[in-house]
Every structure is written in C-alpha cells, then in structure tokens.
C-alpha positions in Angstrom: 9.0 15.9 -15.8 10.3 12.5 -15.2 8.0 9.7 -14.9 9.0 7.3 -11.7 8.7 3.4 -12.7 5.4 2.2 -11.1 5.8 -1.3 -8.9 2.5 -3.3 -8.9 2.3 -5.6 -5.9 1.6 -9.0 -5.8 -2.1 -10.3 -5.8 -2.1 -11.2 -2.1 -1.4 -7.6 -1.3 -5.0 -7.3 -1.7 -7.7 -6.6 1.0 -10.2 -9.3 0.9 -12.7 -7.0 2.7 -15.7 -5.2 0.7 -15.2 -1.3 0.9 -17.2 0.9 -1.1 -14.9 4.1 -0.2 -12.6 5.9 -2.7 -9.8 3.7 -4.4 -6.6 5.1 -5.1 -3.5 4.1 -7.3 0.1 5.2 -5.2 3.4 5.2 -6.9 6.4 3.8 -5.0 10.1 3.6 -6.0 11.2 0.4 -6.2 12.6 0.7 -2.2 9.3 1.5 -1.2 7.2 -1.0 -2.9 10.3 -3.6 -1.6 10.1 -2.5 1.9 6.2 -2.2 1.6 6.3 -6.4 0.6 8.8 -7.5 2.9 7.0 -5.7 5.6 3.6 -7.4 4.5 5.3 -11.1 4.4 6.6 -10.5 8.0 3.6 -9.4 9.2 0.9 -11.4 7.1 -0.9 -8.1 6.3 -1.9 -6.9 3.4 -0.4 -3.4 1.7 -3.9 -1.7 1.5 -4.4 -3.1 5.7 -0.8 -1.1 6.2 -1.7 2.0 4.0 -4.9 2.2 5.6 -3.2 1.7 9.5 -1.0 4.8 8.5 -4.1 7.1 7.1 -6.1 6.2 10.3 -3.2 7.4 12.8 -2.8 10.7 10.5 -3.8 14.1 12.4 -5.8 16.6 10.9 -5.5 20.0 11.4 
C-alpha cells in the first residue's frame, strides 16, 4: 500500500479555542493541504474552523 506524503500546516492554522472533543490527524495531498491554506489566508480562518464548518453541515442518515 502506498503511503501519501503528509502536509503539516502552518502554526496559525490552529484554533485558539479550548475544545475537549476528539482530535484527529487528516492526511491531504499536497493540492488539498495548498487549497486548504490559500483558502484560510483569504478568509482569515483557521483549517480546524473550516474542517469543523464542513462536519457541522454533514447529514446523517
């Protein structure tokens, strides 16, 4: 099985908000983690604010 290279994002992708819920480590391709930053400079959000956006309009079944 072949391993995909892991991106770390920068320090200020970070949520400076106390959560005691589950942590979770996502592996992007290198376009994802790219488009994930550029989309957090335009925005000024942070990638766990934008991950956790997405999850929160998710449908369960």
């Amino acid at each position: 099985m072949s391993r995909i290279p892991t991106h770390k994002l920068p320090s200020f992708a970070t949520s400076s908000k106390k959560w005691t819920g589950k942590q979770i480590t996502l592996d992007l391709t290198a376009d994802e983690a790219k488009k994930l930053e550029e989309y957090c400079q335009q925005t000024g959000k942070t990638a766990t604010d934008v991950i956790r956006e997405l999850i929160q309009r998710l449908r369960a079944r």
